[in-house]
VOGU-3710 file (C-alpha; in Angstrom, 3 decimals, decimal comma):
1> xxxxxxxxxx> 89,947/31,830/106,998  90,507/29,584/110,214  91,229/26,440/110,216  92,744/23,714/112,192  95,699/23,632/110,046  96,480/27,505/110,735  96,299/27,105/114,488  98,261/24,237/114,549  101,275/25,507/112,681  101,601/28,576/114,803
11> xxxxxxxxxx> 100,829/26,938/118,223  103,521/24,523/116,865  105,880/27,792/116,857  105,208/28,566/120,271  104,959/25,782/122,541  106,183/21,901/122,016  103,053/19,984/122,501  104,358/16,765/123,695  103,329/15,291/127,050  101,749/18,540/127,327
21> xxxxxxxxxx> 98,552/19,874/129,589  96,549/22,234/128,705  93,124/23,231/129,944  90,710/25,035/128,011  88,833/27,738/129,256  85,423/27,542/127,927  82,129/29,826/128,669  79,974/28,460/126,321  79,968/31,065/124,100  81,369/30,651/119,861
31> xxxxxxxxxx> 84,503/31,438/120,296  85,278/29,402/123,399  83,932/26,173/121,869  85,083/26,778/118,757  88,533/26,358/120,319  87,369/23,314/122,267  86,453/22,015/118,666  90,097/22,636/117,271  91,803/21,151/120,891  89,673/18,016/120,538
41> xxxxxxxxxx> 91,098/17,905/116,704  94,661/18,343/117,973  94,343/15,816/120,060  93,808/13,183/117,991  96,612/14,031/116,159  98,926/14,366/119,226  98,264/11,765/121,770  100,079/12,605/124,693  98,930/15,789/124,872  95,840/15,911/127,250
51> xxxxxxxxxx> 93,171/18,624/127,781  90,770/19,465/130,490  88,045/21,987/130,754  87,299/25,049/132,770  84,328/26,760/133,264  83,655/29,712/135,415  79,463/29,761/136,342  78,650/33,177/137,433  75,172/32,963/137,904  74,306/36,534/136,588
61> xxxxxxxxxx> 71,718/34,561/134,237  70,523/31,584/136,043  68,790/29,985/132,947  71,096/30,388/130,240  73,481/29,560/132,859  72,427/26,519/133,228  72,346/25,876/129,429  75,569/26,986/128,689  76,590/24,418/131,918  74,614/21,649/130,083
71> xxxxxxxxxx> 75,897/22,163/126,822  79,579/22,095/127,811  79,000/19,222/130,196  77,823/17,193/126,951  80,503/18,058/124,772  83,116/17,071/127,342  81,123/13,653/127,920  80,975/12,749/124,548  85,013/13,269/123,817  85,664/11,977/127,502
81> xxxxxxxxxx> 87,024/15,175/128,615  87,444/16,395/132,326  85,399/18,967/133,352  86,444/21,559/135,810  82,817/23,799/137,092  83,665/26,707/139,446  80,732/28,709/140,876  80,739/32,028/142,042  79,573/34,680/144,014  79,340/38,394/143,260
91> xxxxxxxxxx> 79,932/41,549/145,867  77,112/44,056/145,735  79,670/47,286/145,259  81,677/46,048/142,878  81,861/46,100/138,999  80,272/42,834/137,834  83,136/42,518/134,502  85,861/43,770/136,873  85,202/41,563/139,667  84,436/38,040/137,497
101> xxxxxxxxxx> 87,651/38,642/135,505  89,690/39,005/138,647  87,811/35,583/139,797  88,308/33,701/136,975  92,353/34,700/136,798  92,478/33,723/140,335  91,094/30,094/140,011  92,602/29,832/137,051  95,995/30,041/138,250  95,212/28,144/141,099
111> xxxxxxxxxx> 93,943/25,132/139,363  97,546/25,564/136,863  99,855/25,548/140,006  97,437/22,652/142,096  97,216/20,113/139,211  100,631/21,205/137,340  99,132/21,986/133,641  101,348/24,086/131,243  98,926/26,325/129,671  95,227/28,100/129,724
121> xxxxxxxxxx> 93,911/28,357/126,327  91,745/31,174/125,963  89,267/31,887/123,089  90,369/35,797/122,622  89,566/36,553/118,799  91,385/39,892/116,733  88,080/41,952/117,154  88,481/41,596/121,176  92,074/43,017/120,384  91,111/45,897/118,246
131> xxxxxxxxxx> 88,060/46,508/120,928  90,908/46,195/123,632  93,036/48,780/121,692  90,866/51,979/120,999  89,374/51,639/125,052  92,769/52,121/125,755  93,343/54,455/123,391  90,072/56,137/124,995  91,115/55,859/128,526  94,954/57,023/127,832
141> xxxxxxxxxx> 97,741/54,666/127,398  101,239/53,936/126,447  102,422/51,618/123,960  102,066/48,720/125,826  98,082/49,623/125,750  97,475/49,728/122,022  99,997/46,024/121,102  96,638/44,034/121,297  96,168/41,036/123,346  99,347/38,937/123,036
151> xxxxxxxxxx> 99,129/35,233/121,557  101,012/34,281/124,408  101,813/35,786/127,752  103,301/33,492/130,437  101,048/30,298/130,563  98,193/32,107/128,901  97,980/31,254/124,627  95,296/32,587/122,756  95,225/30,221/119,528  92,414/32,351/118,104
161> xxxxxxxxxx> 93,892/35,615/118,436  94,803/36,257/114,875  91,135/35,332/113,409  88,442/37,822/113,234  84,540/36,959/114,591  83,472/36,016/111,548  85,957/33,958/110,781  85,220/32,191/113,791  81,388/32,441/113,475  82,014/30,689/110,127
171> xxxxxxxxxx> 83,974/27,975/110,932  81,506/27,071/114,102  78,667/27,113/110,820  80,414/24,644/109,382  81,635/22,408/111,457  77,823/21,915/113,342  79,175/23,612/116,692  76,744/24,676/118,714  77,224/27,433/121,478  75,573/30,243/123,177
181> xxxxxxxxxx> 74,840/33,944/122,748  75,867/35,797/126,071  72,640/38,495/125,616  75,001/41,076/128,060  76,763/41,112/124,980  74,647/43,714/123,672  74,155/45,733/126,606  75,426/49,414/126,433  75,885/49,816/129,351  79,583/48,000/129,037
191> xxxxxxxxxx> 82,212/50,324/127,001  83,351/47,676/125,182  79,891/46,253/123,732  79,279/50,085/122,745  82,953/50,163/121,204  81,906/46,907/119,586  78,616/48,515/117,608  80,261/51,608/116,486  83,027/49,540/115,032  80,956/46,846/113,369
201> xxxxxxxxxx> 79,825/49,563/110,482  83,718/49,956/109,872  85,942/46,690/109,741  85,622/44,986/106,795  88,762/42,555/105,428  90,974/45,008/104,999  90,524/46,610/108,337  91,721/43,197/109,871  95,205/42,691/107,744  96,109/45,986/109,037
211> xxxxxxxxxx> 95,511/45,622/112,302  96,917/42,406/112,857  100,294/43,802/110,932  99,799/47,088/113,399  99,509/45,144/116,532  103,134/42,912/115,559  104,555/46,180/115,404  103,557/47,349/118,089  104,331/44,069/119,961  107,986/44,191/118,459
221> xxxxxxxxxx> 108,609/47,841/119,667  107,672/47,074/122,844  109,482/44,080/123,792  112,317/46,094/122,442  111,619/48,760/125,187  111,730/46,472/127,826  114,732/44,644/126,301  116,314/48,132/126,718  114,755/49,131/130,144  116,308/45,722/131,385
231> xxxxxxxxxx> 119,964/47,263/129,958  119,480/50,306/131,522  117,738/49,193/135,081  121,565/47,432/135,409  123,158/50,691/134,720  121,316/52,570/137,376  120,246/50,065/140,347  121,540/47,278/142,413  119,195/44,848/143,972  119,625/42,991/147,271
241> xxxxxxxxxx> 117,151/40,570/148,607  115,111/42,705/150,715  116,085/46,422/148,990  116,959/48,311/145,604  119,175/50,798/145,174  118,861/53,539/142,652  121,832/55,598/141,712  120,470/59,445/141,389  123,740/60,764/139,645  123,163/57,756/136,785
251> xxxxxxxxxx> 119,579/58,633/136,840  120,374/62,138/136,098  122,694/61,231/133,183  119,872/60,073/131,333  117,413/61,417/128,971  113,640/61,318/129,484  114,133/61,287/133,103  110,124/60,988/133,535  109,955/58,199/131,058  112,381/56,048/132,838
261> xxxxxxxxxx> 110,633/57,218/136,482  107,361/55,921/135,550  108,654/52,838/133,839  110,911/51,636/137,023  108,276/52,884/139,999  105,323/52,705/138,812  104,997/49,241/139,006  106,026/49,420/142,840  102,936/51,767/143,911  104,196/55,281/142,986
271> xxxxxxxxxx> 102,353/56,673/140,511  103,229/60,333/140,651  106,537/61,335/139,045  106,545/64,734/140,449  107,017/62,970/144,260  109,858/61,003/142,529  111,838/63,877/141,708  111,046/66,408/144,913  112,723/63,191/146,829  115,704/63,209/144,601
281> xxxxxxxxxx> 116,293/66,849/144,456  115,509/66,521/148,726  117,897/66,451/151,656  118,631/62,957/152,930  116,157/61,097/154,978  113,473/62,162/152,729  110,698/59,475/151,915  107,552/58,862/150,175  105,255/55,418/150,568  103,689/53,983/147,709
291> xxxxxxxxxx> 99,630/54,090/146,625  99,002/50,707/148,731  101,926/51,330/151,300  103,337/48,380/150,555  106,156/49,882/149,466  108,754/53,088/151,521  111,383/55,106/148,659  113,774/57,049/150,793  116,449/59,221/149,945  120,018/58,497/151,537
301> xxxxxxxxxx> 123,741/60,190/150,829  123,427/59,741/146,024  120,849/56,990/146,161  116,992/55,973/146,278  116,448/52,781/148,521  113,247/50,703/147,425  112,335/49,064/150,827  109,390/47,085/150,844  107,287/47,680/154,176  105,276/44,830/154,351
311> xx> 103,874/41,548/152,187  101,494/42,536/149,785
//
């Protein structure tokens, strides 16, 4: 069951509250003001901490909109809140969820870094994280697609994370919160609303323990991984400011060469292992550019040089 003393005690694990800013990201739907309910409770109990609100208007349903704009506006009024409104503007070729997330992230971390706040709240609840985990599982992915969503990543907590819909739903019932229903919620057209109906005939109670144990697991194992890719990325590489050096003999002294390949590239633009190892097994001068060219790998004498070609 959520409430305010449960969020409390394990947002008191992972950040220290005082003199704090955090701004709460709030749409207007129940589970964003829900946790502008439980902030606004917190901080009456810690006074220097101060919150603000954010709220992304993206038009795509100009009355409710408007409501959802009205409603928040009040709410912030009436507990002398600041309110933060950003509108936007959608391109015509581009996915409408893909798009409005990447805008929202953007101003988001822009208003963090402008107005020096520690933290984003975000209302993410344990059904988005089981929804998040089988369209990866759907899509393909490693571990680090099926941990869940994260309570906290960076300056990014996610207070509700461990409480399912209805938990949420019920809490908002009885503590008179009013909010809106996002009607693309139950469009089809969207993966995740259709992942959203199948799985609504399955999850019951039990469903949600084991999934929330699951997802720690998973969460555990993989910071372990990348504890041990950090060990071993010192073994094989030496950075410089502007280059990194890979060793190829050390590289080839170590199991699950492909593993390791994706893990350390990858995130530089090159996606496709099999280039990786034609370059190592090639004569010197040998190079490949990453997917956005940002990025040049060249082979020279026992080594890989990372170089980056230009600011991303």
């Amino acid at each position: 069951m959520l409430n305010l003393k449960k969020v409390l005690t394990k947002l008191n694990k992972q950040i220290n509250f005082k003199n704090k800013k955090i701004y709460i990201a709030v749409s207007g739907g129940v589970d964003s003001m829900v946790l502008l309910n439980i902030f606004i409770k917190i901080r009456l109990k810690i006074i220097s901490l101060r919150i603000e609100v954010l709220h992304c208007n993206f038009n795509l349903r100009v009355i409710d909109s408007k409501k959802e704009e009205e409603l928040i506006k009040k709410i912030c009024k009436r507990n002398k809140i600041v309110y933060h409104m950003k509108k936007f503007s959608f391109p015509s070729n581009q996915s409408i969820q893909l798009i409005a997330r990447k805008l929202r992230f953007f101003w988001f971390k822009k208003m963090l870094k402008t107005n020096c706040f520690n933290y984003i709240a975000l209302g993410h609840n344990l059904n988005d994280s089981i929804e998040t985990f089988f369209i990866n599982i759907k899509r393909g992915t490693s571990l680090k697609g099926i941990k869940g969503i994260i309570y906290k990543k960076k300056y990014l907590i996610r207070p509700l994370i461990d409480f399912s819909r209805s938990d949420i739903l019920k809490y908002a019932k009885k503590n008179h919160i009013s909010w809106m229903e996002d009607k693309s919620n139950k469009s089809q057209k969207y993966l995740r609303n259709k992942i959203r109906k199948d799985l609504s005939n399955v999850l019951d109670k039990n469903f949600y323990e084991g999934f929330k144990k699951t997802f720690i697991f998973f969460q555990e194992e993989n910071l372990l991984i990348k504890n041990h890719l950090k060990i071993i990325e010192q073994y094989i590489c030496k950075k410089t400011k502007n280059q990194i050096f890979f060793f190829i003999n050390k590289i080839l002294n170590l199991n699950f060469i492909k593993f390791y390949l994706h893990k350390y590239f990858s995130k530089y633009g090159f996606l496709n292992i099999k280039d990786i190892i034609k370059i190592i097994i090639s004569k010197n001068g040998k190079k490949i550019f990453s997917k956005d060219l940002n990025y040049v790998l060249l082979k020279k004498q026992n080594k890989l040089i990372l170089i980056k070609e230009r600011n991303e």
